[in-house]
N, C-alpha and C positions, 0 to 999 in steps of 0.2 A: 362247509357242509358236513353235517354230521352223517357217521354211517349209512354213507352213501348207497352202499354194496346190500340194498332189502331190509323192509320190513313184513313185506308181504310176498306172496307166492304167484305166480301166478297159474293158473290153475287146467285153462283151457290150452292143449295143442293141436298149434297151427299149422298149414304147409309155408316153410322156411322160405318160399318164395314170392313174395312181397312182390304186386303187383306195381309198375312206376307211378301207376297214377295214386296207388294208394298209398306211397311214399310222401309223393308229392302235395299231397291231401292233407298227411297229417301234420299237427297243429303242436308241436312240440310245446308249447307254450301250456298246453293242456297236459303234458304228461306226469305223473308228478315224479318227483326229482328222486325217490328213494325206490325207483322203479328202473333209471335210468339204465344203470349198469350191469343189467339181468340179461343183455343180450349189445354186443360189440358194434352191431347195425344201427339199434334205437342209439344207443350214445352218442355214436359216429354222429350220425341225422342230425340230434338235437345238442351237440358241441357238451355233449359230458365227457368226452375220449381222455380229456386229459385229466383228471381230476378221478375219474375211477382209475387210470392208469394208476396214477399217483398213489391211491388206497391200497390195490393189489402189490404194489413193488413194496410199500412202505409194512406194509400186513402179511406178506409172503412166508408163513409155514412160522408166524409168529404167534403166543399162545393169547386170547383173548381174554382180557382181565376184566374180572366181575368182582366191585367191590358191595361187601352187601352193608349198610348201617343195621343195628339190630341195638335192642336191649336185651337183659337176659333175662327177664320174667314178662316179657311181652307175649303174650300167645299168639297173634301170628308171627310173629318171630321165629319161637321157638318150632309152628308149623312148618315153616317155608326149611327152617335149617338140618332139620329131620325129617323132610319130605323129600320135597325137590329138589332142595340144591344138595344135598348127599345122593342120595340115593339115584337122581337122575340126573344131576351134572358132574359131579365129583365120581362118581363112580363107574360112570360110562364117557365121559369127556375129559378124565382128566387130563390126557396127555395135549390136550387143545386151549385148556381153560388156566387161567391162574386163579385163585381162588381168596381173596381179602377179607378179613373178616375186622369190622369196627365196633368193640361193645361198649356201646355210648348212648346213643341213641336221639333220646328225648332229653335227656341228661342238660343240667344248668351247672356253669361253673362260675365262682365270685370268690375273688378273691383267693382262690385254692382250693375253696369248696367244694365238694359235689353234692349236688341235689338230685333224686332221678325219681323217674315219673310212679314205679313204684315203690317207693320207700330205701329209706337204708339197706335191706340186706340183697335190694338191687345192685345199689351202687357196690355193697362187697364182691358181689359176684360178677358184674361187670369189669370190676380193677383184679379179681383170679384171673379171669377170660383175659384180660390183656395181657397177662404176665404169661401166661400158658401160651399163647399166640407168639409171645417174643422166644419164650424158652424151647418150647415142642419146635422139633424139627419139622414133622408134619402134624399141623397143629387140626386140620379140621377135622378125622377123625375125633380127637377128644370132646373139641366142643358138640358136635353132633352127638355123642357118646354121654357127657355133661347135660346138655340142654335137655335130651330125652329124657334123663334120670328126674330134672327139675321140673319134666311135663309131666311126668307120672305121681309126682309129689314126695319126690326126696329131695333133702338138704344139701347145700351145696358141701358140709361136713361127710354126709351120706354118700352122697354120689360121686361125688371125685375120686376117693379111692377106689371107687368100682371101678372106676374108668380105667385109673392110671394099672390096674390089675388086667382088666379085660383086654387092654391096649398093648401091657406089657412092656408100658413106661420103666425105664432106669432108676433107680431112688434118688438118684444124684437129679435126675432132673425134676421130678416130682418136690425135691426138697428145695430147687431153686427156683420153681413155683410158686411155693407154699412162703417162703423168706421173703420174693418180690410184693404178696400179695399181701402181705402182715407188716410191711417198711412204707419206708419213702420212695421209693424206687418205683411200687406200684402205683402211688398217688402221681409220679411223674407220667407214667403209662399212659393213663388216662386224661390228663390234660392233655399230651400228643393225639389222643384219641379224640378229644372234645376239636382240637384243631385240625384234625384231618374230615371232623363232621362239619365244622362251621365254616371249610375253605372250599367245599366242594364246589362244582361250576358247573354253567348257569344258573341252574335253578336251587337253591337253597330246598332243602328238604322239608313236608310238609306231614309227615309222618313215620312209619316202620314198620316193618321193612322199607327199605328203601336200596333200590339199585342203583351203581354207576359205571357205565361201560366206557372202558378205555378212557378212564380220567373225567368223561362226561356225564353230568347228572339234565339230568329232562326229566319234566314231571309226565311228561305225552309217554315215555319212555317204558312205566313204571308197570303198562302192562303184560310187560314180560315176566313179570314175576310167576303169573302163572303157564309162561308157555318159552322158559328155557332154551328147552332143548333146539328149541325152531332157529331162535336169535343164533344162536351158536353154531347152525348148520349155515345159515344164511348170511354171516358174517365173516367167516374162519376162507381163508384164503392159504390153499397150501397142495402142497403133491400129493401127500397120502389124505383127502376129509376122510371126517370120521366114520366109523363104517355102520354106528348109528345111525349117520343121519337117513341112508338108505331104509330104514325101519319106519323113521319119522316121513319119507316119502312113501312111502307103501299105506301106512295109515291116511294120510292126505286124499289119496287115491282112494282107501273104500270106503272115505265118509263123504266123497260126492255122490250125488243123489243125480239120476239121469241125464249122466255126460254123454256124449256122442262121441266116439274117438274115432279119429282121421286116420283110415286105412293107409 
């Protein structure tokens, strides 16, 4: 059972005290299963105790890995990786999140080859983005730094230096950047790359962006791309959550439209 621990909120509060017949009533069989473990009572009832146990002990104040597939002249792509996922997951989750980045994408490999969905100086900047990924210690500031420069319409010539300046990159590693992305080494990159896109599970990816949480790909999954922050508050099992997500529960709250709240 996949991420068991919500997809959804639920939204209405109740009085905690569950009458026996209403207990006894409910139809467990109806509830649906990624709801279960949002309350230790409903589980208990409908035999998930063990099995969210199991998600909590195993996910306990461990960082929740978000792998993203991309290409690097896709626009949304480029949207999602200088939007949200910088700006609102990386930058206010990062101590919660690990962060993957795959520049591959659409990408056909034969023989050695690369083919990608837009042209050759796709595939260049795809096989930089891998070698920058492997060399940067903290590599998504750059690419978020990179891919902006390539939304505004600069070169990937143009805009990498901007980065590796504005970043305040070492030259030693900008140069071993630039050497993997100009060899073989980077041609190697990227077939690792093409086999981390074509091994994902379940579901084979059907376009890009594309998300995989915690090693698992769901295409059902895939609308999280525009709502982050929520997966993240509702997933992350730990001592300290993020102090985020109390933002993300406060907006929750004033975009209900005539709630009744239980004195």
């Amino acid at each position: 059972m996949l991420f068991i621990c919500a997809l959804f909120t639920l939204f209405c509060l109740v009085d905690s005290n569950i009458t026996e017949t209403a207990v006894d009533d409910l139809e467990c069989s109806r509830v649906p299963p990624n709801l279960a473990c949002l309350n230790s009572q409903l589980a208990q009832k409908c035999g998930f105790a063990d099995i969210c146990n199991r998600y909590t002990k195993a996910s306990a104040n461990k960082k929740i890995e978000i792998t993203l597939l991309y290409e690097s002249l896709c626009g949304g792509c480029q949207g999602l990786i200088t939007g949200d996922l910088y700006k609102e997951v990386y930058l206010k989750y990062g101590d919660y999140v690990d962060i993957k980045l795959v520049p591959y994408g659409n990408a056909k490999s034969y023989n050695g080859t690369v083919t990608c969905q837009h042209g050759e100086e796709e595939c260049r900047i795809n096989k930089y983005e891998s070698c920058a990924l492997h060399y940067i210690s903290e590599p998504v500031p750059f690419i978020y730094c990179l891919e902006n420069q390539l939304r505004m319409g600069s070169t990937l010539d143009q805009g990498a230096p901007k980065c590796y300046e504005t970043l305040h990159i070492q030259p030693h590693i900008s140069d071993q950047v630039i050497h993997c992305a100009n060899g073989k080494y980077g041609d190697k990159m990227q077939q690792e790359d093409a086999k981390k896109t074509d091994n994902i599970w379940p579901d084979k990816h059907e376009y890009v962006p594309w998300l995989v949480f915690n090693g698992v790909s769901l295409k059902n999954a895939q609308f999280f791309i525009k709502n982050l922050p929520s997966a993240i508050c509702e997933w992350y099992v730990g001592d300290r959550p993020p102090s985020a997500c109390r933002g993300i529960g406060n907006t929750r709250r004033k975009n209900l439209n005539n709630v009744c709240m239980n004195d």
